[in-house]
C-alpha positions as CSV (number, residue, x, y, z in Angstrom):
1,X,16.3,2.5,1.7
2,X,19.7,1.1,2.1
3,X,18.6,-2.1,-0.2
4,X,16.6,-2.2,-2.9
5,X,13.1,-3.9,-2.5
6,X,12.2,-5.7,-5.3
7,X,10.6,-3.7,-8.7
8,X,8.9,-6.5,-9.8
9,X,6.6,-7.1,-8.1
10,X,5.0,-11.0,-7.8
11,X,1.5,-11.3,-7.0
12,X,0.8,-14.8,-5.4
13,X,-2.6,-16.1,-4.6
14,X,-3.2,-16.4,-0.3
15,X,-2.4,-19.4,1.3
16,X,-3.6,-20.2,4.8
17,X,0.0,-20.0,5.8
18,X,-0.2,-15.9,4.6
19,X,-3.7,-15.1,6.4
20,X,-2.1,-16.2,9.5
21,X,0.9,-14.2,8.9
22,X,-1.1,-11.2,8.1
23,X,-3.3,-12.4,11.5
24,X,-0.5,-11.6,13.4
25,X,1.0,-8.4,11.9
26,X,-2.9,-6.8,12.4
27,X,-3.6,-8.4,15.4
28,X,-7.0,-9.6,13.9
29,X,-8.6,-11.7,10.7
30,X,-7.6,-10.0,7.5
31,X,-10.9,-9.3,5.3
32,X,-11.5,-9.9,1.5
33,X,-8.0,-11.0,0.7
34,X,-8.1,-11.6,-2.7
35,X,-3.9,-12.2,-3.0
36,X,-0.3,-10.9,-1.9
37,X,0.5,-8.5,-4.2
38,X,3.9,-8.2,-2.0
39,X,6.1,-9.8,-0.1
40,X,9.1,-8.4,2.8
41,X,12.1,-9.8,1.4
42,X,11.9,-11.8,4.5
43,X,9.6,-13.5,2.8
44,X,6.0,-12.6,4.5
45,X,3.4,-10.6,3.4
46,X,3.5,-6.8,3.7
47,X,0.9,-5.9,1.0
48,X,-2.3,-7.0,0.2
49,X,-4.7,-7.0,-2.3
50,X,-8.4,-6.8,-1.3
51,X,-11.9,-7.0,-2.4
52,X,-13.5,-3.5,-2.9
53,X,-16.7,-5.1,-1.3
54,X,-15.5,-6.8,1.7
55,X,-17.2,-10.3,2.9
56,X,-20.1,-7.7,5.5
57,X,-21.0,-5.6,2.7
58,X,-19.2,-3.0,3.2
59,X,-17.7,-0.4,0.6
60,X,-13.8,-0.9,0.5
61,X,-11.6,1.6,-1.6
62,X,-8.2,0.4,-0.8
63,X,-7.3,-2.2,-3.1
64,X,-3.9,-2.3,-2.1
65,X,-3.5,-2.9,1.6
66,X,-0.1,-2.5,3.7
67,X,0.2,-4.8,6.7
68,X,3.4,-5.3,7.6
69,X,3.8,-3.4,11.3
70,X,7.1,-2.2,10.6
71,X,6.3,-1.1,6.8
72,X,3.4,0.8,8.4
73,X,5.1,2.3,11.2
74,X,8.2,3.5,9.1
75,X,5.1,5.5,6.5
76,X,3.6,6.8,9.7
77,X,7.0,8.1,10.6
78,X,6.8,9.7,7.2
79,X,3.4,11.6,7.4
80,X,4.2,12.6,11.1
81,X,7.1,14.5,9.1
82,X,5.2,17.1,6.6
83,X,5.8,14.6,3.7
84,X,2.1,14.8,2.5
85,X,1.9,18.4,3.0
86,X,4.7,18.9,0.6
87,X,3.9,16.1,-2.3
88,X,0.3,17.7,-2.2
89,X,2.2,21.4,-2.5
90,X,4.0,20.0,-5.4
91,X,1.2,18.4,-7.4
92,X,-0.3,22.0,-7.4
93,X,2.7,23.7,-8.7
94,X,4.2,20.8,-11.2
95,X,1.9,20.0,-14.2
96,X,3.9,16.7,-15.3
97,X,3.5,15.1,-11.5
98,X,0.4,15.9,-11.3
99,X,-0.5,14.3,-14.7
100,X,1.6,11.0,-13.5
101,X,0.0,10.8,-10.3
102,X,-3.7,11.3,-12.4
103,X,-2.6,8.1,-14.3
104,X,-1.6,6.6,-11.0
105,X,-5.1,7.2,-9.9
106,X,-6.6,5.7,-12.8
107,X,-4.7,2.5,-12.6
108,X,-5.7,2.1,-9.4
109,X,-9.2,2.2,-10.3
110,X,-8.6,0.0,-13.1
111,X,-7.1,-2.6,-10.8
112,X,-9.7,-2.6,-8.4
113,X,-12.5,-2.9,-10.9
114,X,-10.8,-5.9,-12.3
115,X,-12.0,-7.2,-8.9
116,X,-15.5,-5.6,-9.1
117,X,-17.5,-2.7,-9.1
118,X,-19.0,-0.6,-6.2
119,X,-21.3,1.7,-6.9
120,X,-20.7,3.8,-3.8
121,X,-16.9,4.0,-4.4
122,X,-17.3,4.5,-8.1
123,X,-14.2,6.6,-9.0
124,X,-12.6,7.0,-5.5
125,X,-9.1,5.5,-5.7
126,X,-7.6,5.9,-2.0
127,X,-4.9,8.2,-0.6
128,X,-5.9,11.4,-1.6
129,X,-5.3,10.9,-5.6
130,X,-5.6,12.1,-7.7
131,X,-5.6,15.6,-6.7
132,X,-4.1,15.8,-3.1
133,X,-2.1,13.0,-0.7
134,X,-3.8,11.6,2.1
135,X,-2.4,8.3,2.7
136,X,1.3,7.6,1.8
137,X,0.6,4.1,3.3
138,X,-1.8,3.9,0.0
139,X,0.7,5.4,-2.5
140,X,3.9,2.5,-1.0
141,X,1.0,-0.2,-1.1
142,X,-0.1,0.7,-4.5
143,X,4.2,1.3,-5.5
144,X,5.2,-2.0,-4.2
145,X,2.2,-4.3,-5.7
146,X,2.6,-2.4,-9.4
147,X,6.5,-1.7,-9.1
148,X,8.1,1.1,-10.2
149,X,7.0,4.0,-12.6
150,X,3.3,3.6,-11.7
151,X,2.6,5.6,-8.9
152,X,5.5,8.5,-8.3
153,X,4.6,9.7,-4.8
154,X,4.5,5.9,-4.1
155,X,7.5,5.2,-5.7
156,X,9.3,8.6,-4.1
157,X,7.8,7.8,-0.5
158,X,9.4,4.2,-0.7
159,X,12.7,5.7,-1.6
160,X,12.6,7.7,1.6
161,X,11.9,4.4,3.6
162,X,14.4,2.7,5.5
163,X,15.1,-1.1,5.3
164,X,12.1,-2.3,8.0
165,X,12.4,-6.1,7.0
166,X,16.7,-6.0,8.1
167,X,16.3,-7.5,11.6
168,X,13.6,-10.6,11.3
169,X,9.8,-11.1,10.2
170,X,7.6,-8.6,11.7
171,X,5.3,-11.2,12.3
172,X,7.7,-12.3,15.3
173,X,6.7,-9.3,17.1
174,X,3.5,-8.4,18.9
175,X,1.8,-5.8,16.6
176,X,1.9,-3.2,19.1
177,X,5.7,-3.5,19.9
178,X,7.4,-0.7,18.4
179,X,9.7,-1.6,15.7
């Protein structure tokens, strides 16, 4: 990143304002918002923290929820490049990461189960942790809404990223527009 994103991160509750934002960066209704744990510095939402039951029932194990469509395309970008393949290589050959990114793991459960319990997702955090990546949208989710020192695939991952908020809010563009 040529700028830093902000450490500190500054839950807020959701306003109407935000859903409507976060409406048009997914191109449909967000589900079990609970708050934005993040903001772009242009100001919208680009993380979000959910329910782990949303309103239908069903099982959700992402607590922290990335939305912003050029956030999410410049991780995708990322994965397409091997990333994963070599953070999961180096958790099996570097005890100390692999410890952090088990404490990583257990915040996040700690997190969501400030928000509830779910039986069925008892002890599954999201992304892969804490043994493997699968998700480095997870990991920059779960980075940004905690801040730095938390997560340190998240936090490396967001390093990597470039500045996606520079040109105007992503919520000006049609979701499928490539950014």
């Amino acid at each position: 990143m040529n700028a830093p994103v902000s450490a500190t991160p500054d839950p807020t509750p959701v306003a109407q304002e935000d859903l409507d934002a976060v409406e048009r960066q997914l191109g449909r209704i967000p589900r079990g918002v609970v708050e934005v744990s993040h903001r772009c510095p242009c100001g919208e939402p680009d993380v979000l923290r959910t329910l782990p039951r949303l309103p239908d029932g069903t099982p959700f194990p992402t607590s922290f929820y990335a939305t912003c469509p050029r956030l999410t395309g410049a991780i995708s970008t990322l994965e397409s490049q091997g990333v994963m393949r070599d953070m999961t290589e180096r958790l099996c050959e570097d005890d100390e990461l692999a410890e952090r990114y088990a404490a990583a793991h257990d915040d996040y459960l700690a997190r969501r189960s400030e928000l509830g319990q779910v039986d069925e997702i008892d002890g599954i955090s999201a992304g892969g942790m804490p043994d493997r990546v699968k998700c480095l949208h997870v990991l920059v989710a779960h980075s940004l809404s905690v801040g730095e020192g938390v997560n340190p695939l998240g936090d490396e991952a967001l390093a990597m990223l470039p500045d996606w908020w520079v040109t105007h809010p992503c919520t000006e563009l049609n979701a499928s527009t490539p950014s």
